[in-house]
N, C-alpha and C positions, 0 to 999 in steps of 0.2 A: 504494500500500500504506500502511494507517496503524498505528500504534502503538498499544497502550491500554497504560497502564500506571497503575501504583497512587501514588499522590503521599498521601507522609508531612507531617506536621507541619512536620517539619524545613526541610522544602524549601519548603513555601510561606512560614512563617517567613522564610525568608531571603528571598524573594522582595519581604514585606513592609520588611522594613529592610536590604536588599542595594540596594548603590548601582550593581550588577551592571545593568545596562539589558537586558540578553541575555536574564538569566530572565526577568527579566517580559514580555520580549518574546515569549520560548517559550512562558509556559504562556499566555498570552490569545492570540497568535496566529498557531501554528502547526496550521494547518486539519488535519494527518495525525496528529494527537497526542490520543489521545483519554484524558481523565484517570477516574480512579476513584478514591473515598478512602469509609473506609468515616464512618457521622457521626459517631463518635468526634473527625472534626477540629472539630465546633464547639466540644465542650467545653474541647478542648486550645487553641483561639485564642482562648476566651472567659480561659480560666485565665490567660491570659501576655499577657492586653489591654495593659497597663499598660507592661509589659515592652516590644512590641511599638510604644507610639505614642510611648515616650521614644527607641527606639534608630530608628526612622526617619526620614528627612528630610522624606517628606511632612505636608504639611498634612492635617489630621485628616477634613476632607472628600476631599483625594485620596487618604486612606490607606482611606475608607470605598470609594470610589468604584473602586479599584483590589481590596478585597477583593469588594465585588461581582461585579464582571468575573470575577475568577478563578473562584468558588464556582458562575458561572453555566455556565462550563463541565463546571466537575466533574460525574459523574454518582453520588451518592451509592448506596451500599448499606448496608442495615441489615444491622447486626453479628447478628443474629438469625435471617437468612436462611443464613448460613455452617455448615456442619454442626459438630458438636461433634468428629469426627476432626479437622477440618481445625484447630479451635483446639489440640487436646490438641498436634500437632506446632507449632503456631506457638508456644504456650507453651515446646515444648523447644529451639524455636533461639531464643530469645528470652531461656529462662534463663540468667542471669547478666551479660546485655549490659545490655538497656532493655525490662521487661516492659511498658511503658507504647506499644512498639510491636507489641505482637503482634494488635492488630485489623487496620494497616497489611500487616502478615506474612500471616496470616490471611486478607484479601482477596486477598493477588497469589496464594496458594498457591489458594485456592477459586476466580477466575477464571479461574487459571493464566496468569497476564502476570507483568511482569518488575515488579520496584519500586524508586521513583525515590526515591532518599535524598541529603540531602546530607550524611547521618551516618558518618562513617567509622569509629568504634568500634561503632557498629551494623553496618555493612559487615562489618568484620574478625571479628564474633561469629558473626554466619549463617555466613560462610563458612568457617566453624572447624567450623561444627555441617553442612557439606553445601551449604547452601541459595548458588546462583551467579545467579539470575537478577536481575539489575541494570539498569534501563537507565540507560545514560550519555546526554549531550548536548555 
């Protein structure tokens, strides 16, 4: 049985400058885990490049080489494809937390899979507004 779930910003962030060996191990290579992010994440890792190659340990070619890997598994979707219901509610559990994740919201609810955060005040605002479906690791 495999997995698919929605993987936010947050989480491959951290995966980037996390000294955690485990994620990175997860998202490249756990074969039953199958990732979705909608392409909102290029802009959001192009935004916080800077951010991203001061706070991690790798070398700027392993930090390339390791975002490759990841991005290759991902299986993108355009934010375009999502119906306009499906955003009007990701914007309502969105407001007031991080409207900057409601394309991440908005994919798990239009796939209907669970979404992978490492955001915990994003966490505690869905699930104030209803929305439970999380996957942990």
């Amino acid at each position: 049985m495999s997995d698919a779930v929605v993987v936010d910003t947050n989480l491959v962030f951290s995966a980037l400058v996390s000294r955690r060996a485990r994620l990175r191990e997860v998202l490249l290579n756990e074969p039953d885990l199958r990732l979705h992010c909608p392409r909102f994440l290029f802009v959001e890792l192009f935004k916080h490049k800077e951010r991203i190659t001061r706070a991690t340990e790798l070398s700027e070619d392993e930090l390339l080489e390791f975002l490759n890997a990841i991005l290759s598994r991902v299986q993108f979707v355009d934010e375009g494809a999502i119906p306009i219901g499906t955003w009007v509610e990701a914007r309502r559990l969105c407001r007031g937390t991080d409207e900057k994740d409601c394309p991440f919201v908005a994919l798990a609810l239009h796939l209907d899979i669970q979404l992978w955060t490492g955001d915990e005040e994003l966490k505690t605002g869905l699930q104030a507004r209803g929305f439970t479906k999380f996957y942990s690791r």
